[in-house]
TIFIRO-452885 format. One line per field, with one value per residue (C-alpha): residue number from 1; residue in one letter; chain; x, y, z. Coordinates in steps of 0.25 Angstrom, whole numbers, plus 5000, padded with zeros to 4 digits. Each point is the difference from the previous one (the first is absolute). Layout:
<pts>
num <- (NUM	...) .
residuo <- (A	...) .
cadena <- (A	...) .
xx <- (X	...) .
yy <- (Y	...) .
zz <- (Z	...) .
</pts>
This chain:
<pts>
num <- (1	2	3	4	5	6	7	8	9	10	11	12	13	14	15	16	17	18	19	20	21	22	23	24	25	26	27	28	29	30	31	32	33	34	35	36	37	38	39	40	41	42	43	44	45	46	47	48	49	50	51	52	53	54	55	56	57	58	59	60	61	62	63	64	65	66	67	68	69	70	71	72	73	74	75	76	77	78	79	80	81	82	83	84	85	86	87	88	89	90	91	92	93	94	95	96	97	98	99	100	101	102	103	104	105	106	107	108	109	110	111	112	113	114	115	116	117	118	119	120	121	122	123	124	125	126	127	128	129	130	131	132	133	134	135	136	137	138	139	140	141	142	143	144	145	146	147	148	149	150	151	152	153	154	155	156	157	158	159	160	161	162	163	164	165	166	167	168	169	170	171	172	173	174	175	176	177	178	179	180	181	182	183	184	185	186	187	188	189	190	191	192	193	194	195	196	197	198	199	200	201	202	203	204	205	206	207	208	209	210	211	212	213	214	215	216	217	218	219	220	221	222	223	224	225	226	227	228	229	230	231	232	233	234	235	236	237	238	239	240	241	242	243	244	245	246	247	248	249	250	251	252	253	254	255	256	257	258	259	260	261	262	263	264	265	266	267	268	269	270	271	272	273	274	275	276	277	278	279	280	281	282	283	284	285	286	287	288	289	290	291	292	293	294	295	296	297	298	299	300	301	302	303	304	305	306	307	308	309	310	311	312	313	314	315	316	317	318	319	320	321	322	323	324	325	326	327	328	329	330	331	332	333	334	335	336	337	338	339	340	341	342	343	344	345	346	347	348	349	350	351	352	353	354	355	356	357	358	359	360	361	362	363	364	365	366	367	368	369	370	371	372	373	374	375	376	377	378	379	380	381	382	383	384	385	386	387	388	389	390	391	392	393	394	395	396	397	398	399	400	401	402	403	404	405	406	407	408	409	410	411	412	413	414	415	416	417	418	419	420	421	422	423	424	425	426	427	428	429	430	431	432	433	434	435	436	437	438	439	440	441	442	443	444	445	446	447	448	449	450	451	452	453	454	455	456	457	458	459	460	461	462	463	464	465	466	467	468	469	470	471	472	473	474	475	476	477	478	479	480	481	482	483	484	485	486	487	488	489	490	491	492	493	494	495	496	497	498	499	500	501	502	503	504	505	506	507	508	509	510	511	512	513	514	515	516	517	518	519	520	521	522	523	524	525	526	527	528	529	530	531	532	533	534	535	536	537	538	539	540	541	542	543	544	545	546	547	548	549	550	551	552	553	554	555	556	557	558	559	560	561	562	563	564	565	566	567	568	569	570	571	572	573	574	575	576	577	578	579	580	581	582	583	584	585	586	587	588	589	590	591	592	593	594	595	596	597	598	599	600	601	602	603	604	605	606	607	608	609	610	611	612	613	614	615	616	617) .
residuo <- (X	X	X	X	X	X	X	X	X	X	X	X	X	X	X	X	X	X	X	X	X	X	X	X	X	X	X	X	X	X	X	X	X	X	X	X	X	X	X	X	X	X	X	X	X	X	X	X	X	X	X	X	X	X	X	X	X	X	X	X	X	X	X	X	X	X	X	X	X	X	X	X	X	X	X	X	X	X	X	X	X	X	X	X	X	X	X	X	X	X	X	X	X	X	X	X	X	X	X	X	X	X	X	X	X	X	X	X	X	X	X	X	X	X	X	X	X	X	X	X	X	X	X	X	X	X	X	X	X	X	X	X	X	X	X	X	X	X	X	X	X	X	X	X	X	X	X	X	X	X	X	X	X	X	X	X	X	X	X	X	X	X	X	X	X	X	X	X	X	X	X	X	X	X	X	X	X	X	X	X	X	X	X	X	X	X	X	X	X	X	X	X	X	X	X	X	X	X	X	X	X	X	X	X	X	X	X	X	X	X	X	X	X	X	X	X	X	X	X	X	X	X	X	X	X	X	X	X	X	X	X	X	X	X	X	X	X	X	X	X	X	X	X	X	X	X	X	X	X	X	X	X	X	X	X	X	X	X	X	X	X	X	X	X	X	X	X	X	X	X	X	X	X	X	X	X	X	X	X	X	X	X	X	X	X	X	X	X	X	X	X	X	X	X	X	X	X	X	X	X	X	X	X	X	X	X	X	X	X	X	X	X	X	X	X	X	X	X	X	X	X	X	X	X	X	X	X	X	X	X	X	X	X	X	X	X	X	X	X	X	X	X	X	X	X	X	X	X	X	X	X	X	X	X	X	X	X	X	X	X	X	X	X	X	X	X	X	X	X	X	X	X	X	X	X	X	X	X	X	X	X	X	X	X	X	X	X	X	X	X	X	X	X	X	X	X	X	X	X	X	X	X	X	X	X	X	X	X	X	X	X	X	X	X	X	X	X	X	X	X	X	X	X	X	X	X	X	X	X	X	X	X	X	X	X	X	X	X	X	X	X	X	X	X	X	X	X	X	X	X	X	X	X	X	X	X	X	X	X	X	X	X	X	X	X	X	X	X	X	X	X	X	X	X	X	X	X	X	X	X	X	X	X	X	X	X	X	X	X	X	X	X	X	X	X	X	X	X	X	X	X	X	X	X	X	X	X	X	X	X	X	X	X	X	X	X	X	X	X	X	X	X	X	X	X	X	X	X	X	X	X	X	X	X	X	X	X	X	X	X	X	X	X	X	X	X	X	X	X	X	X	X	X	X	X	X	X	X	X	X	X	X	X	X	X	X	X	X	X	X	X	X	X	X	X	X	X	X	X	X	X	X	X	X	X	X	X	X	X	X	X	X	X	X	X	X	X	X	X	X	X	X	X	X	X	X	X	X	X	X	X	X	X	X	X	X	X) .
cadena <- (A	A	A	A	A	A	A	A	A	A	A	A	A	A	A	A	A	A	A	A	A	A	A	A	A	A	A	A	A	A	A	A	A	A	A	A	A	A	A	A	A	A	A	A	A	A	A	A	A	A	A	A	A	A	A	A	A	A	A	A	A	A	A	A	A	A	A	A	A	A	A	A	A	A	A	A	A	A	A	A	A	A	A	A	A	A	A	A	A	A	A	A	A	A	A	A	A	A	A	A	A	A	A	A	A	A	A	A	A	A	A	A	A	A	A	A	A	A	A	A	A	A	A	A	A	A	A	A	A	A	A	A	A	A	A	A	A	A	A	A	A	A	A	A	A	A	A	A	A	A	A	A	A	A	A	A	A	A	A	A	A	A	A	A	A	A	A	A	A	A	A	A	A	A	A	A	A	A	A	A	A	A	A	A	A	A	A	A	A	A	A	A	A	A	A	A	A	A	A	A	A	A	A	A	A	A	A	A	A	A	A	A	A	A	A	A	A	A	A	A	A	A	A	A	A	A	A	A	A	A	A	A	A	A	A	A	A	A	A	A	A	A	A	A	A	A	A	A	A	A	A	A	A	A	A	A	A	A	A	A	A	A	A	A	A	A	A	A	A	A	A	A	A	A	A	A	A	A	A	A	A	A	A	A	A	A	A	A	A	A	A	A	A	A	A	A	A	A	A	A	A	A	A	A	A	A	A	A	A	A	A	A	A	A	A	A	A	A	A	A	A	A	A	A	A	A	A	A	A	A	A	A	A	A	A	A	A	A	A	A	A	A	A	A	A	A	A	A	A	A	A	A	A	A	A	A	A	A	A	A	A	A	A	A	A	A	A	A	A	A	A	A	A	A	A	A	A	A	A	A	A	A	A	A	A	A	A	A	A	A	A	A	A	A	A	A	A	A	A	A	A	A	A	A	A	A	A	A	A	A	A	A	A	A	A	A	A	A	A	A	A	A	A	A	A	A	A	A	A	A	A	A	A	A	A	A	A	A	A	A	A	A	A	A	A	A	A	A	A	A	A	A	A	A	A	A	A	A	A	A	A	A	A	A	A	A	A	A	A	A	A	A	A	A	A	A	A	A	A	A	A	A	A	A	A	A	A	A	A	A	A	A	A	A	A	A	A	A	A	A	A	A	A	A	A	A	A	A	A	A	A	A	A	A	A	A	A	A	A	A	A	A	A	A	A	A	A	A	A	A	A	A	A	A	A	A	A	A	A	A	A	A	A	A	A	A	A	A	A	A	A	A	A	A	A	A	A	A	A	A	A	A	A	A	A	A	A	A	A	A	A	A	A	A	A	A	A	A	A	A	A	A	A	A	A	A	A	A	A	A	A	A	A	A	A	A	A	A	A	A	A	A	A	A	A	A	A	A	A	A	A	A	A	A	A	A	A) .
xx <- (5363	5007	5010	4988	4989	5010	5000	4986	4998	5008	4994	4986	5005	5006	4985	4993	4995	5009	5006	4999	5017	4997	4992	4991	5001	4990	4988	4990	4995	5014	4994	4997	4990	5009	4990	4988	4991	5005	4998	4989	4992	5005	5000	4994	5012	5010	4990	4997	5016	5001	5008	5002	5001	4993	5002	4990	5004	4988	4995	4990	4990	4986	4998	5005	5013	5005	5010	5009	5015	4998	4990	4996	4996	4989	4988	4986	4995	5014	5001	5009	4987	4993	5014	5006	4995	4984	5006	5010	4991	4989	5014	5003	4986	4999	5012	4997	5004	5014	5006	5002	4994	5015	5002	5015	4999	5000	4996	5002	4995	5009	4994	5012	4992	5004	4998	4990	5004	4991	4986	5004	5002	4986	4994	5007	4998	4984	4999	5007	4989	4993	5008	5012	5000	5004	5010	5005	5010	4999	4987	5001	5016	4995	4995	5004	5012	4998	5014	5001	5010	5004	4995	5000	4997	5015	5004	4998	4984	4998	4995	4986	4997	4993	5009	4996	5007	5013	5008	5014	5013	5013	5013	5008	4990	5003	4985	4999	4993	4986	5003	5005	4987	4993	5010	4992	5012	5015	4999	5011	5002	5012	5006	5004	5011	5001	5001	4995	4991	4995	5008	5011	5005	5002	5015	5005	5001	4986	4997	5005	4994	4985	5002	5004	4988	4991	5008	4997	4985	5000	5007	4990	4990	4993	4999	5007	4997	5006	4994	5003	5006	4998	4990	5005	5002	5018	4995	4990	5009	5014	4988	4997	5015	5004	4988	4989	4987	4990	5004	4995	4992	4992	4998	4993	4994	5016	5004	4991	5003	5013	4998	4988	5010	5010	5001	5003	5008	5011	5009	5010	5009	4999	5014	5009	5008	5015	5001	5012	5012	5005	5016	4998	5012	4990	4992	5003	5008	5001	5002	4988	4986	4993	4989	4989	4991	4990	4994	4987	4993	4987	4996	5014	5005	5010	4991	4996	5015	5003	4987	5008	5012	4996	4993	5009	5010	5007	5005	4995	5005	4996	5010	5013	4997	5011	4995	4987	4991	4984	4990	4989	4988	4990	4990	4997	4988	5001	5010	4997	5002	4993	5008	4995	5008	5010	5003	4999	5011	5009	4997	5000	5007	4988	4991	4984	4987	4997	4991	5008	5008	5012	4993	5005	4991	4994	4997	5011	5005	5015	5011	5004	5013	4998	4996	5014	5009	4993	5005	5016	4997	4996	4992	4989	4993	4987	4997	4990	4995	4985	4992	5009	4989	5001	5007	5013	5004	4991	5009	5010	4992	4986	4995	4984	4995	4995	5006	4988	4999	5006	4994	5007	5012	5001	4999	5010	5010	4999	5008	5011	5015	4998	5005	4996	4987	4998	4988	4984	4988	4999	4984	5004	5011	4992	4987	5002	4989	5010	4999	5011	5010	5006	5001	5007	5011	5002	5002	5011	5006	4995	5001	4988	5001	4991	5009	5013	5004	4996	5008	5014	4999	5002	5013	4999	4989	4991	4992	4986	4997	4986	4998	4986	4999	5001	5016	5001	4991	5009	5013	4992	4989	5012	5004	5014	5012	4992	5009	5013	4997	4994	5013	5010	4994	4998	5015	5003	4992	5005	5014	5000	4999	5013	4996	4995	4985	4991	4993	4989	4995	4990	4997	4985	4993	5008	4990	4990	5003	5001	4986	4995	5007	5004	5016	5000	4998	5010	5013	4998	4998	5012	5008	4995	5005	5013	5004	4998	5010	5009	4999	5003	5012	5004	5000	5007	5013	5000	4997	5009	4990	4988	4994	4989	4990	4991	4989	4985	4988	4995	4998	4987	4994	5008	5007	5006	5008	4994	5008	5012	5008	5011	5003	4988	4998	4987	4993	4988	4995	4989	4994	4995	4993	4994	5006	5014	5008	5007	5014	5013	5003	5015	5008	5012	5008	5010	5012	5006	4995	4993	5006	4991	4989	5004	4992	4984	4993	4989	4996	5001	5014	5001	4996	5010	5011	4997	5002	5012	5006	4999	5006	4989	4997) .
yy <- (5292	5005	5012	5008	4997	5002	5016	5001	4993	5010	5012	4995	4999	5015	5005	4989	5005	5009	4999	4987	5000	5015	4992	5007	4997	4988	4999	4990	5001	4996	4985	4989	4988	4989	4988	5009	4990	4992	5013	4997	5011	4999	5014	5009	4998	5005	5009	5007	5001	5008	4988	5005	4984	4989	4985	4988	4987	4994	4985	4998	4991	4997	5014	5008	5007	4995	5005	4990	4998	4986	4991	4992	5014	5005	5001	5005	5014	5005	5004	5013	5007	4998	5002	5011	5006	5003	5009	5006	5005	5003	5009	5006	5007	5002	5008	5008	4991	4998	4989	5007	5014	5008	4999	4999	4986	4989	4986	4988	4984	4992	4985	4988	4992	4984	4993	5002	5013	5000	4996	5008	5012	4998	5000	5010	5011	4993	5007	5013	5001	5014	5006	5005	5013	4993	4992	5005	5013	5005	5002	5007	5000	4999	4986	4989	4992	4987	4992	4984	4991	4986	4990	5013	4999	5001	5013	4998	4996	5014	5008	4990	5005	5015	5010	5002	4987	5000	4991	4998	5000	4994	5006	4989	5001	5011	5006	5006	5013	4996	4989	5010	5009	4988	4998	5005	4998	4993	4987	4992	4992	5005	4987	5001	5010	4998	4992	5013	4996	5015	5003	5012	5003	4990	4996	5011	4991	4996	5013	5002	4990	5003	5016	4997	4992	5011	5010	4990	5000	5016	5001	4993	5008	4993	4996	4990	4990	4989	4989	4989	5013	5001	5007	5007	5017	4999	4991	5010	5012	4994	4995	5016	5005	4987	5009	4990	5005	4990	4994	4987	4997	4990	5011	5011	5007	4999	5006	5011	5004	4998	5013	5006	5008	5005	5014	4996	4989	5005	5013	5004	5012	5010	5008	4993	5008	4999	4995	5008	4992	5000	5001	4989	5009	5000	4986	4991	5010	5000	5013	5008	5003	5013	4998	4988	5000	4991	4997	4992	4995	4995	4988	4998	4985	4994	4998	5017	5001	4992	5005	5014	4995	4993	5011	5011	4992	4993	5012	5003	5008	4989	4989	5008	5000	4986	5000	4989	4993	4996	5003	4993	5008	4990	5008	4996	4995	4996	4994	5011	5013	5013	5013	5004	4989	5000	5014	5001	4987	5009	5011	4996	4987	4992	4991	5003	4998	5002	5014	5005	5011	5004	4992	4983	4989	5005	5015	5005	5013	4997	5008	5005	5003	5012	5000	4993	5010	5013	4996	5001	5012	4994	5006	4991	5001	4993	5000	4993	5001	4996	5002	5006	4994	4986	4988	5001	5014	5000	4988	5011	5010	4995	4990	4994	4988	5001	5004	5007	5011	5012	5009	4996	4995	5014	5005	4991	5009	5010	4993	4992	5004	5000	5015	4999	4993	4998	4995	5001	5000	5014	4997	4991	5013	5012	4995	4991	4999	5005	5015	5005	4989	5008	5014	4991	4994	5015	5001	4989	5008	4992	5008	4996	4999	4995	4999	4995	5013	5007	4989	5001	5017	4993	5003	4996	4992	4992	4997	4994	4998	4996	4998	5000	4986	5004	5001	4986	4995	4987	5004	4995	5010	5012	5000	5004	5002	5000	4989	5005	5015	4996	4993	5009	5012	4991	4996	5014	5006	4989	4999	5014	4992	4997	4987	4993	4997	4989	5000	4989	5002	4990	4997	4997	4997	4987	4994	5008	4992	4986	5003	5002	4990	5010	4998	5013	5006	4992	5004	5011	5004	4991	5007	5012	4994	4996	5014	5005	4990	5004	5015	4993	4994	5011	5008	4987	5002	5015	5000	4988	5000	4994	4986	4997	4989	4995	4991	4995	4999	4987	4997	5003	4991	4987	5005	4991	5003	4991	5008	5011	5004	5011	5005	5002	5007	4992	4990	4992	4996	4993	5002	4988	5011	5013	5000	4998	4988	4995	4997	5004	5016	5006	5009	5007	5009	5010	5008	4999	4987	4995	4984	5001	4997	4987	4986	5000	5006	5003	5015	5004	4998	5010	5011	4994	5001	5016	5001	4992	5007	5013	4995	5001	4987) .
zz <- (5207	4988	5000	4993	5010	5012	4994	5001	5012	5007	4991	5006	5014	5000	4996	5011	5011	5007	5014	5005	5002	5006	5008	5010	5015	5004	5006	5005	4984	4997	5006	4993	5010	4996	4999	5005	5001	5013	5005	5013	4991	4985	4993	5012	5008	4990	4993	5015	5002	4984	4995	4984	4996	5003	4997	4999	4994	4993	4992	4990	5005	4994	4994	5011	5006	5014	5009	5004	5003	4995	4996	5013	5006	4990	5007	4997	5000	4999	4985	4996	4993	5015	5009	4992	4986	5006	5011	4992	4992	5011	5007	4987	4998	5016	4997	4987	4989	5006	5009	5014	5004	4999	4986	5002	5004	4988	5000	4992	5003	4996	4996	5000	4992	5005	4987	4987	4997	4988	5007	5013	4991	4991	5013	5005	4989	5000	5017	4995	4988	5002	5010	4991	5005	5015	4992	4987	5004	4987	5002	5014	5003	5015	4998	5006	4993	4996	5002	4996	5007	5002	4988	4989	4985	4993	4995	4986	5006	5006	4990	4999	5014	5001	5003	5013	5005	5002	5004	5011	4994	5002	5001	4993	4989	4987	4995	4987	5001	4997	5010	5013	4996	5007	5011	5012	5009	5003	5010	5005	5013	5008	5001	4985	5006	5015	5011	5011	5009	5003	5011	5000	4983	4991	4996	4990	4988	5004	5001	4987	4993	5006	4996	4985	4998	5007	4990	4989	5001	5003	4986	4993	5008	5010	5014	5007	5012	5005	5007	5009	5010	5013	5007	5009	5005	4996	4985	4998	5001	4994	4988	4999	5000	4988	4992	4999	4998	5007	5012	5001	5013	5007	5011	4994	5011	5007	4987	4999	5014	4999	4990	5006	5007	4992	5003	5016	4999	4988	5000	4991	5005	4990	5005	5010	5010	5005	5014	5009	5001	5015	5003	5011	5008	5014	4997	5010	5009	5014	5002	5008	4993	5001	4992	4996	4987	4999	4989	5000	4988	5003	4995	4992	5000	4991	4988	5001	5000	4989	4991	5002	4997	4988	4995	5002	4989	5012	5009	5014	5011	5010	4994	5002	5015	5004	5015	4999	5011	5001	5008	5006	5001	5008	5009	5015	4996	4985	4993	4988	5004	4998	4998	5014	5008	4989	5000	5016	5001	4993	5006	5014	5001	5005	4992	5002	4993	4987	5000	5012	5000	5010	5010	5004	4999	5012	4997	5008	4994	4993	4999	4985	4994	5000	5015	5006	4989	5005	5014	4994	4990	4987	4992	4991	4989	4995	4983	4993	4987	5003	5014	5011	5007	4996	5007	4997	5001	5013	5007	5000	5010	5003	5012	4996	4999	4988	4985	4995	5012	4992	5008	5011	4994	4995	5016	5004	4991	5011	5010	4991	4998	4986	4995	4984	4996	4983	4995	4995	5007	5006	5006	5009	5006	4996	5002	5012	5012	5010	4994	5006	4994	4990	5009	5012	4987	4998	5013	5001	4989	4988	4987	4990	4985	4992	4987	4995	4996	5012	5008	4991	5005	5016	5005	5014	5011	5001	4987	4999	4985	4996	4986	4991	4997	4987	5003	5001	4990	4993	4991	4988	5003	5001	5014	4995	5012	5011	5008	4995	5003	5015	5003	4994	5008	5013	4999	4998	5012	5009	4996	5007	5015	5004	5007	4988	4994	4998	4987	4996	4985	4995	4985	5004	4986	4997	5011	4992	4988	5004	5007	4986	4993	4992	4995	4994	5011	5008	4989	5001	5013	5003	4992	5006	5014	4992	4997	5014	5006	4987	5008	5014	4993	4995	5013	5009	4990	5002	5016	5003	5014	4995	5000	4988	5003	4990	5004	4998	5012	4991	4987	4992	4990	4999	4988	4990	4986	4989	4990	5000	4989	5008	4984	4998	5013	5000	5011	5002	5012	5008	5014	5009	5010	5001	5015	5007	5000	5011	4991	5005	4997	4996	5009	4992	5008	4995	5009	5013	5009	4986	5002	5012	4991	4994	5004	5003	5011	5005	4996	5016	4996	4992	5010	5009	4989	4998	5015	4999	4988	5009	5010	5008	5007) .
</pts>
């Protein structure tokens, strides 16, 4: 191309269509069904999972269009008029002259023409004869793109064709500017620029090689594809992060599910936060302890910690603790635990049936942390940030044989050694069928609040603080400070007892999440739990007396990462459950007696390590 031509080539492209390189975020519609016609259903498969391109390779025999890869498989009956152009037509009047009912999604069927262009393209434009207005987008710009590949007329050919057909262009290739007006989009097989076989990133001069031919097409205008990619979940995503705009597919209905969910399985941290620093000058002492946090996060695996680490711009709380171990969380009777058993081995030492609380495998009643401290003069405290009610806070004082008997879990409070309980739920207290429960608590000198603020006016006794649910709705739906001001005041009524406290506090809604499949809700509920044992941190290095120990009852979901980028603050994920896993849980331990928790264990252990760290057993 001359100097003069080059001037007006990229005068053309600036005025082209506008933002495919601010490309916008994919979606199913970003997919092109890479030879659709092998599907086991061609077209409805791709067309049912929004693909926004769809490829058929066809051959010119006797008068009518086949669909065929090659020759040998050409078989009756399956013509691109009967296969693809009748129900594409039949679709776009269903769905009020356009291709698909939302009107944001576009389609385009690409035709690799296998050889004789000339006769497949006469036949071609005789099929499309009278229905223009499904075809032509300069007669409705929400018909349907007519792009031809494979055995295409050359360049200078393409202005004998209607202007509704265009035509897929090479990146090598240089278009004068009538020629790129017919350019329907940029194709290439990534072999010309790398040997990547999908898996993890490309090599970074690959990598830089495949983003300056995307850019290249961009400039000129168009969209870009490669092909001959893998078709796999990591190729898809690292094809969307080089800026491609169809990914190319054999796997529609994968692919669209693979973006169905966005919303739940993508976050991005809008504001990071700084984690505490700890001075370390009591970790790993063996000087006497007065005081044990346990931190519980509910459903919170490796993965959840790594989604929060990622997505608070690398920085967490968590990883500055140095004293690391596992737990086992197997049930008695299931190798897959259930917050009941889970929370009741912590709790009391003893493994027991999934849906049991505070009871063994038998249904003999338990004895709790709290429980063996009382005797010596400790003082506990119970937090949650969902249902006080619920199986894991309720391991710490309740004795039933089945998780979901709040009433009676409730009742059960009435004769623990548990001094402050914080959490929601209030019918299963203030309407329970033993009418006299909450005037017997006053009795045994329980204080009720009903409200943060009315709970940060205590100065002294016993507290029983039943929130409206409405307190511990999730952090993305505003439950603000809840943990962080439920712990801070519990530390500073109990730090008031002389021989110590015991304080549990559980970040309830990570388990919430992973039940969901929902990664938003995972981050940022982590990182709510984060920030409390940021808080227990802090208050260790200022007592000097205090054991932190942060821990999980299982994990939730079978979280893996498929994509994190920690400058980004951003993370994608995918869940294998909506249940619990039986996978191997953290223990980080922080202060006095912390190596104790190094190795793995089962999670009894971890009861007996509290009792050891005080000295007790």
């Amino acid at each position: 191309m001359v100097k003069s031509n080059k001037l007006i080539w990229l005068l053309f492209a600036s005025l082209s269509i506008q933002s495919v390189s601010a490309q916008q975020k994919l979606t199913a519609n970003a997919g092109h069904s890479h030879n659709d016609y092998k599907q086991q259903i061609p077209l409805l498969a791709a067309y049912y999972a929004g693909m926004g391109s769809i490829e058929a390779d066809v051959f010119y025999r006797n008068g009518e269009l086949y669909v065929a890869h090659e020759s040998s498989e050409i078989k009756p009956g399956k013509t691109l008029k009967k296969l693809y152009i009748e129900p594409l037509i039949a679709f776009f009047k269903e769905n009020g002259n356009r291709p698909y009912a939302d009107p944001s999604q576009k389609l385009q069927l690409v035709i690799d023409i296998k050889e004789n262009y000339e006769q497949v393209l006469s036949n071609l434009l005789e099929n499309l004869k009278g229905y223009e207005a499904v075809f032509d987008q300069q007669k409705n710009p929400s018909a349907i793109k007519i792009v031809i590949s494979g055995n295409i007329p050359p360049v200078e050919k393409f202005n004998h064709y209607p202007q509704f057909i265009y035509f897929d262009g090479r990146p090598e290739k240089d278009y004068s500017p009538e020629q790129l007006k017919r350019i329907g989009m940029i194709s290439q097989s990534i072999a010309h620029y790398s040997v990547w076989n999908g898996k993890g990133t490309p090599t970074p001069p690959d990598l830089e090689k495949m983003k300056t031919v995307i850019d290249k097409a961009h400039k000129m205008g168009k969209p870009f594809r490669f092909w001959a990619t893998k078709d796999s979940p990591n190729s898809w995503k690292e094809l969307a992060h080089m800026g491609v705009d169809w990914i190319n597919t054999d796997q529609p209905t994968a692919l669209k599910n693979f973006y169905l969910n966005n919303a739940k399985v993508e976050y991005s941290n809008p504001q990071s936060y700084s984690p505490y620093i700890p001075n370390y000058k009591s970790d790993g002492a063996t000087t006497n302890i007065k005081n044990v946090i346990l931190l519980i996060g509910d459903g919170m695996g490796l993965a959840q910690i790594q989604a929060g680490l990622s997505a608070n711009f690398g920085q967490s709380n968590i990883i500055n603790m140095q004293h690391i171990g596992f737990s086992r969380t197997e049930a008695s009777n299931s190798d897959f635990t259930d917050s009941a058993a889970g929370g009741t081995a912590i709790a009391t030492g003893h493994k027991t049936n999934n849906r049991y609380i505070g009871v063994d495998e038998n249904g003999k009643l338990i004895a709790s942390i709290p429980d063996t401290l009382a005797s010596h003069g400790i003082k506990s405290g119970i937090i949650s940030s969902g249902d006080i009610t619920d199986a894991t806070p309720a391991a710490f004082y309740a004795h039933q044989m089945d998780r979901t008997m709040s009433q009676e879990i409730a009742a059960d409070f009435l004769h623990s050694h548990v001094d402050i309980l914080v959490g929601s739920h209030q019918e299963s207290f203030l309407k329970n069928k033993n009418g006299k429960l909450m005037q017997k608590l006053n009795e045994k000198g329980y204080q009720l609040q009903t409200t943060l603020s009315d709970f940060e006016k205590a100065t002294s006794g016993k507290q029983l603080v039943l929130l409206a649910d409405s307190a511990t709705r999730k952090v993305l739906d505003g439950r603000g400070d809840m943990l962080k001001t439920s712990l801070l005041k519990t530390i500073q009524l109990l730090s008031k007892n002389k021989h110590g406290f015991f304080i549990m506090a559980e970040g309830a809604q990570i388990d919430y999440g992973g039940h969901a499949n929902d990664l938003s809700y995972v981050v940022t509920e982590q990182h709510d739990f984060d920030r409390l044992v940021g808080e227990a941190l802090k208050f260790a290095d200022q007592d000097g007396e205090t054991l932190v120990i942060v821990t999980a009852d299982h994990e939730t979901g079978g979280l893996s990462l498929l994509d994190a980028n920690y400058r980004k603050g951003s993370v994608r994920g995918n869940f294998s459950s909506d249940d619990h896993t039986n996978i191997m849980v953290p223990v980080f331990a922080y202060g006095p007696g912390s190596q104790h928790f190094i190795g793995v264990y089962n999670n009894t252990e971890i009861f007996k390590k509290i009792l050891k760290a005080y000295r007790l057993n």
